[in-house]
matplotlib code that plots the C-alpha trace (Angstrom):
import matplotlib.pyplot as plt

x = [-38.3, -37.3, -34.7, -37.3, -39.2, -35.4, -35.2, -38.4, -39.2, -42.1, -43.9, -45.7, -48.3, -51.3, -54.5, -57.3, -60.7, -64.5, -64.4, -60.7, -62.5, -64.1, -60.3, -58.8, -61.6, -60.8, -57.2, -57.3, -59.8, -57.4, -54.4, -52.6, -50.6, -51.1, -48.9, -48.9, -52.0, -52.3, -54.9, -54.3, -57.7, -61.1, -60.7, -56.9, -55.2, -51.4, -50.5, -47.1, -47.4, -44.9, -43.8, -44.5, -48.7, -48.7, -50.3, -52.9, -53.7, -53.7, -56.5, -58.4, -58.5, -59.2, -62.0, -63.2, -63.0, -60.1, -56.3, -53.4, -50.1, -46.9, -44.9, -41.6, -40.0, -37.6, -35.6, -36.8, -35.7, -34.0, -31.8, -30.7, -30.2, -28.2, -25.6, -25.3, -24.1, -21.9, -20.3, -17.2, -17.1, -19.1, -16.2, -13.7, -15.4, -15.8, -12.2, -10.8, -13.3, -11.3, -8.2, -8.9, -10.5, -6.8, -4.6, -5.8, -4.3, -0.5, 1.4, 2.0, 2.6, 5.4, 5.2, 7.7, 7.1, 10.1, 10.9, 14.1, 16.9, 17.1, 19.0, 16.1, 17.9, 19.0, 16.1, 14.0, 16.6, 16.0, 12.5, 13.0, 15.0, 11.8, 9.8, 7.9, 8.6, 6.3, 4.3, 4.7, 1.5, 0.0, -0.8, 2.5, 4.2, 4.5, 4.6, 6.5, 9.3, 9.6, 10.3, 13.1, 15.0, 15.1, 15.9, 19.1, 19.6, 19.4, 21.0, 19.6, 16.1, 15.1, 11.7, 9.5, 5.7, 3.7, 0.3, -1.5, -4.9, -5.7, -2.7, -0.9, 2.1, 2.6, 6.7, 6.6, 10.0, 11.7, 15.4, 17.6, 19.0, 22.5, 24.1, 25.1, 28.9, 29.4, 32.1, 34.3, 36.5, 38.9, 39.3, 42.8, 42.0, 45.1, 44.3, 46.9, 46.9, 44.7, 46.9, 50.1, 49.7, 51.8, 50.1, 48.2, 46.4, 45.4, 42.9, 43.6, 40.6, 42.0, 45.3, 48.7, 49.9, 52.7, 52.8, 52.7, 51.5, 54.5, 55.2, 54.9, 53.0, 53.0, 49.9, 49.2, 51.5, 50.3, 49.5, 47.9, 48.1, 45.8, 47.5, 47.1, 49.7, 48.4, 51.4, 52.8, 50.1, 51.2, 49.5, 46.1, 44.8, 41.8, 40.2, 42.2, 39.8, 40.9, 40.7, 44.2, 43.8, 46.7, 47.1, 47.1, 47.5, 44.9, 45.2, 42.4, 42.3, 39.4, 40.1, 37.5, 36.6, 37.7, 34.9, 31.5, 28.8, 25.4, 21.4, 20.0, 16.6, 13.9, 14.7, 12.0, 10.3, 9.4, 7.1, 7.4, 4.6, 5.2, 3.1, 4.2, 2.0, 4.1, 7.8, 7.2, 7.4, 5.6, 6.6, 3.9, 6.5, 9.3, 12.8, 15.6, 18.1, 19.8, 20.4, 19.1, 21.7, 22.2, 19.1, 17.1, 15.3, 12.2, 10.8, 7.3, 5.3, 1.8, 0.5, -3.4, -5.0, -6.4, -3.6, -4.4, -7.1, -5.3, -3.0, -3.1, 0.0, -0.8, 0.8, 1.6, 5.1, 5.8, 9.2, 9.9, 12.5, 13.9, 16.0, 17.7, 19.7, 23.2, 26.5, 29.5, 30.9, 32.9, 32.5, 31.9, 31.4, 31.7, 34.5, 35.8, 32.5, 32.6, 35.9, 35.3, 32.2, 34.1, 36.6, 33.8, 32.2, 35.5, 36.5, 36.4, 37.4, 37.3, 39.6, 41.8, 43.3, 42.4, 44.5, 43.4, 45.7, 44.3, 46.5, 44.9, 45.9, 44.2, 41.8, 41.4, 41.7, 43.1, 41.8, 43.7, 42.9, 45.5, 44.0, 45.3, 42.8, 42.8, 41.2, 40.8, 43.2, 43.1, 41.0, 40.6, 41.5, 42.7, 46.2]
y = [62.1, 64.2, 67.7, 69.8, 68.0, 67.5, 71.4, 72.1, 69.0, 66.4, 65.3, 62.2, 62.4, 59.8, 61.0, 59.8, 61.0, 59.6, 60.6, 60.8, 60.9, 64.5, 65.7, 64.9, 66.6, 70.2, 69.3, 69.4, 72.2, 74.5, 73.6, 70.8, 68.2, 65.1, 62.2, 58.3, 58.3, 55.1, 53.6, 52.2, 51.3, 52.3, 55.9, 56.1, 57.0, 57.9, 61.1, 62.6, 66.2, 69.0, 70.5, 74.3, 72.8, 71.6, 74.7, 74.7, 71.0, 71.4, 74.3, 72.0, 68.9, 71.6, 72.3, 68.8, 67.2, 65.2, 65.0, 64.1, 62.8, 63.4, 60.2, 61.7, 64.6, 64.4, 67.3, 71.3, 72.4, 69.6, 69.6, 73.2, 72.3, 69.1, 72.0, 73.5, 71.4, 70.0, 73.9, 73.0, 69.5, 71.7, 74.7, 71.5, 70.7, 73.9, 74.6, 71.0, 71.9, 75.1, 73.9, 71.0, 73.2, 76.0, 72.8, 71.3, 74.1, 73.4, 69.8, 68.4, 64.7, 63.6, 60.0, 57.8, 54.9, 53.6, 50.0, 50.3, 51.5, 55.1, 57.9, 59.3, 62.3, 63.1, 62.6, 64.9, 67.7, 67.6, 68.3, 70.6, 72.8, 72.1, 73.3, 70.4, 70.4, 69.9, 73.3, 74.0, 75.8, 73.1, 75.2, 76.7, 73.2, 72.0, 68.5, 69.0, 71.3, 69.3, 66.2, 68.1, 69.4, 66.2, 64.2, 66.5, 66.5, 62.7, 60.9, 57.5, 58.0, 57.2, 58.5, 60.9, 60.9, 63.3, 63.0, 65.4, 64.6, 66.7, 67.7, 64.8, 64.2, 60.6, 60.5, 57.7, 57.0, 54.7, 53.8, 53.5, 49.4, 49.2, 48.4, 44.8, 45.2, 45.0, 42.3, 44.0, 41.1, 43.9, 45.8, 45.5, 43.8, 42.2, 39.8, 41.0, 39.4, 41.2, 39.2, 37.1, 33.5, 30.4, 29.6, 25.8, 26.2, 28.0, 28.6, 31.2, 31.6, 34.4, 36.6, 35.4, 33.6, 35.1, 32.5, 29.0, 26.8, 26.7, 30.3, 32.8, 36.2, 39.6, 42.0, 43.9, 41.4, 40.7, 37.4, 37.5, 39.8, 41.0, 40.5, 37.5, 36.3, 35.9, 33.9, 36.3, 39.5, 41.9, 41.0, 42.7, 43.2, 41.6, 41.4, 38.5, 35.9, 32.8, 31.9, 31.7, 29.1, 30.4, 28.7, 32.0, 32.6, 35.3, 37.2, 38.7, 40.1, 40.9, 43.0, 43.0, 44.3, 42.2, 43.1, 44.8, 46.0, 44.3, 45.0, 42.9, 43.8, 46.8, 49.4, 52.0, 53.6, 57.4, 58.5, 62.2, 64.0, 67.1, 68.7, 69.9, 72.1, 72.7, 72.9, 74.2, 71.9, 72.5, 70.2, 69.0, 68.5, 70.6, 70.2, 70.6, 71.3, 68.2, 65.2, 61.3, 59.0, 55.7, 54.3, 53.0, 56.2, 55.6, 58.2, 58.2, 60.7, 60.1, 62.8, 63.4, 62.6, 59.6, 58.0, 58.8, 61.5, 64.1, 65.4, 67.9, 70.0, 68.7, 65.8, 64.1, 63.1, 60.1, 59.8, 57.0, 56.3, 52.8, 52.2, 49.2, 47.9, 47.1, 45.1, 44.2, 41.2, 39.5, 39.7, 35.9, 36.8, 33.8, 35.5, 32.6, 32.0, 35.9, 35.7, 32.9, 34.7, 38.0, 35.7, 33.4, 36.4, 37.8, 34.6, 33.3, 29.9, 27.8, 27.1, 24.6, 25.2, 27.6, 28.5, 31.0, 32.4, 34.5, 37.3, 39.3, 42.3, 44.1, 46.1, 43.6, 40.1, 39.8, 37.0, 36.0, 34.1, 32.7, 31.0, 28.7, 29.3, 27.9, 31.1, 33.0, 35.6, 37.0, 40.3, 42.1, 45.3, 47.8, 49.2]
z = [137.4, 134.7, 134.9, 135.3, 138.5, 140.0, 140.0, 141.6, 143.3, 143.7, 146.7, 147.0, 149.4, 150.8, 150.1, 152.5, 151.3, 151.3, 147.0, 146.6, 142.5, 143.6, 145.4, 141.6, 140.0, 141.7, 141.2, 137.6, 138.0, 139.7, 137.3, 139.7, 137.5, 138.9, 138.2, 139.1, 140.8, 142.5, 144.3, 147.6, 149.0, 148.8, 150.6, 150.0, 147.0, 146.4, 144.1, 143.0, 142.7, 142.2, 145.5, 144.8, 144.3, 148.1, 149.8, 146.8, 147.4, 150.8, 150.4, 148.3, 150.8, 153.3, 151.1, 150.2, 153.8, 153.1, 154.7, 153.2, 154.2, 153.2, 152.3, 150.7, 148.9, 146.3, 144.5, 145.1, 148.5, 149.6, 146.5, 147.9, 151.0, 149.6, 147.5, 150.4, 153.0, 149.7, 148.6, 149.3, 147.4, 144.3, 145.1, 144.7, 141.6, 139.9, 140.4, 138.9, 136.1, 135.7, 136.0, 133.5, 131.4, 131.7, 131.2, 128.0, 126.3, 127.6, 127.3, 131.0, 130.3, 127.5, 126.5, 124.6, 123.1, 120.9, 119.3, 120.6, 122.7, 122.5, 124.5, 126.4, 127.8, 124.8, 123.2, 126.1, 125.5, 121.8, 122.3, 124.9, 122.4, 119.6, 121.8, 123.7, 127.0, 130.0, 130.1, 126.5, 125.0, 122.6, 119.7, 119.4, 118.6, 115.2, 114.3, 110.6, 112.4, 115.6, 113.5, 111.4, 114.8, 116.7, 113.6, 113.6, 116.6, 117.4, 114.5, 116.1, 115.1, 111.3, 111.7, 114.6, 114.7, 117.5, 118.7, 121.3, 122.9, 125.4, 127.6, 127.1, 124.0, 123.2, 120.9, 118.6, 117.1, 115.1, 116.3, 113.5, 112.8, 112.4, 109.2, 108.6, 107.7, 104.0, 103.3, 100.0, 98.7, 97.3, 100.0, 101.7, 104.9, 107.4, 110.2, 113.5, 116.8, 119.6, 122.1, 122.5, 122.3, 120.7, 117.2, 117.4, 114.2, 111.1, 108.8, 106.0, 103.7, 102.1, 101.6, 102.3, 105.2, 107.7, 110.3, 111.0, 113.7, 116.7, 116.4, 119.1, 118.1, 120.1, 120.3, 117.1, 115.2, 111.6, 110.9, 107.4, 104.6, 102.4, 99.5, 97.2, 94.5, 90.8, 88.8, 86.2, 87.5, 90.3, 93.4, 94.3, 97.1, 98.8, 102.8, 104.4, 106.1, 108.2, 111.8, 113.7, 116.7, 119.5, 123.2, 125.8, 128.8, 130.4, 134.2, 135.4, 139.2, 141.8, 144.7, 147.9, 150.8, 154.0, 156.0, 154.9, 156.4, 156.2, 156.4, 159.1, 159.5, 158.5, 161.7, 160.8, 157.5, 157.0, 154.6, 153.1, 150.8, 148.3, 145.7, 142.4, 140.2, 137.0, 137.8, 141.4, 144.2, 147.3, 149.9, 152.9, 155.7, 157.4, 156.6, 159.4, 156.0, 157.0, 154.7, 155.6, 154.8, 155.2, 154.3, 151.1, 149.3, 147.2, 145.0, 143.4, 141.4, 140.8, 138.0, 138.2, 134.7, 132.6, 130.8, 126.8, 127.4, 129.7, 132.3, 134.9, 135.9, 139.4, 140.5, 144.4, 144.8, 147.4, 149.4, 151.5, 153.7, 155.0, 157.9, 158.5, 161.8, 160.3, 161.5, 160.2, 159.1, 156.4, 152.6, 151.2, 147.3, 145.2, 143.7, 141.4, 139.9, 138.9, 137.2, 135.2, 134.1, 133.0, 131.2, 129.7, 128.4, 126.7, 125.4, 121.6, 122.6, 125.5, 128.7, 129.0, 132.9, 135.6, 138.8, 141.9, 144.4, 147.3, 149.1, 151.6, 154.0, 156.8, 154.6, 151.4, 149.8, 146.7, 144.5, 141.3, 138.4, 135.6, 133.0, 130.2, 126.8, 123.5, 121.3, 118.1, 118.1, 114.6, 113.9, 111.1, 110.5, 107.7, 107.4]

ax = plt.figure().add_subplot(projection="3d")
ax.plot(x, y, z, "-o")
ax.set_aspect("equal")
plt.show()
């Protein structure tokens, strides 16, 4: 059934007649389409007809001693009467059209996508200042000037590109890579100690030696200089390289609670709803003013769009509440497995000995760790 039969409807009727033949013949006569005639028996055929040619066919069976019965109706009045038990769905339907139609000229949904770590804040207030911020008329962005303000703005980014489609902004940026250090043979360089320790070994690659193995070294005291003798020519200078090997001894301390309290079991969840439409928040609950502590908070916002075609400035935000019953009892941290970590971690070497001792009070224990190491304590740096 095409548009045009939707609109004013078609009626399939059963027509019962000795010559349905002579029926169809004033039919066509009088100007009545008839479609998909179909012959159901001798004395019966079936006819599709428009529904505004009824009273005319019924006139001409009248006519023609014949009766007819109406099987179904499809489209016409029934289409109406189908709008209008739907006008508020078609109300709800017009107005999304509108309102998708008013927010393709604004930006409501900023995307990043970035091969690496970058500052989002600081990279959302940079384009906030260029002019791309959530609301932003489309057309009054450009791409060229954008690119030059955030660029300045952001010194980690080698390289901004922007596309818009629809309401929606998808950021593509390029993080800047950091610079391999450039090693400059002539470049005075010292090695000093970043802690104290009793010298086991050396290995001086280059520049002049101030130590020897047996000797105890402060922090900050030079070990090698970068300065290399050259028989009868002065000395020159050059970026001392080597490896000093010292025995240390490193303290590291962890201070916890002596009793904490503990989440037993789920008590009781409460589920919040709000509405924002731009930057304005309408929330769909009352508030008493007062805050909910001492529970879990989980925040969602779900934006209406299609991701990558558009975005609506209409979006549902979700806040749920968890409860939980709660008791006290005592902290058991595997607290010597964490400090080991944190030294491990910190460590260009390896451990030799460990030794814990616990103190503890009415409020806290105390756990501390001394630790015998075997490291690299030579770093570079330029007087």
């Amino acid at each position: 059934m095409g548009v045009s039969d939707t609109v004013r409807g078609r009626a399939k009727v059963l027509l019962t007649s000795p010559c349905p033949e002579g029926v169809l013949n004033s039919c066509a006569n009088s100007g009545i389409m008839i479609r998909d005639a179909e012959f159901k028996e001798e004395c019966q055929v079936i006819l599709s007809l428009r529904e505004g040619e009824m009273p005319l066919f019924g006139e001409i069976c009248r006519k023609c001693g014949a009766e007819f019965e109406i099987i179904s109706i499809k489209g016409g009045k029934k289409l109406g009467e189908l709008f209008k038990r739907r006008s508020v769905l078609l109300a709800a339907c017009f107005v999304m059209l509108l309102l998708l139609v008013f927010s393709s000229f604004f930006v409501w949904r900023i995307k990043i996508i970035s091969d690496g770590e970058v500052p989002v804040s600081k990279l959302m207030n940079a384009l906030s200042s260029g002019g791309l911020y959530e609301g932003a008329p489309r057309f009054n962005i450009s791409s060229d000037m954008l690119r030059c303000h955030v660029l300045a703005e952001v010194p980690e980014i080698s390289w901004l590109g922007l596309n818009i489609s629809g309401s929606e902004a998808r950021v593509m940026v390029k993080v800047s890579k950091e610079e391999e250090k450039i090693y400059e043979e002539y470049k005075l360089t010292d090695l000093r100690a970043k802690r104290e320790g009793i010298i086991k070994s050396m290995s001086v690659l280059n520049g002049q030696s101030l130590k020897a193995p047996g000797d105890a070294v402060e922090e900050g005291e030079l070990l090698v200089r970068g300065i290399m003798e050259s028989g009868p020519n002065p000395p020159r200078a050059v970026c001392a390289k080597g490896q000093v090997i010292a025995e240390t001894r490193r303290n590291l301390q962890a201070v916890t609670p002596k009793t904490a309290m503990f989440k037993e079991k789920i008590a009781g969840k409460r589920v919040r709803f709000a509405i924002k439409f731009g930057k304005k928040r309408q929330n769909l609950y009352f508030s008493s003013g007062k805050h909910i502590d001492e529970c879990d908070k989980i925040i969602k916002e779900y934006q209406l769009g299609i991701d990558g075609l558009f975005a609506l400035p209409l979006s549902i935000v979700k806040e749920e509440y968890i409860f939980y019953d709660k008791s006290s009892g005592t902290y058991e941290g595997n607290g010597e497995e964490k400090l080991l970590e944190i030294l491990r971690e910190d460590l260009d070497g390896e451990i030799l000995e460990t030794e814990f001792k616990e103190s503890s009070d009415s409020e806290k224990k105390t756990l501390q760790l001394t630790a015998l190491c075997l490291e690299n304590i030579a770093v570079p740096t330029v007087p």
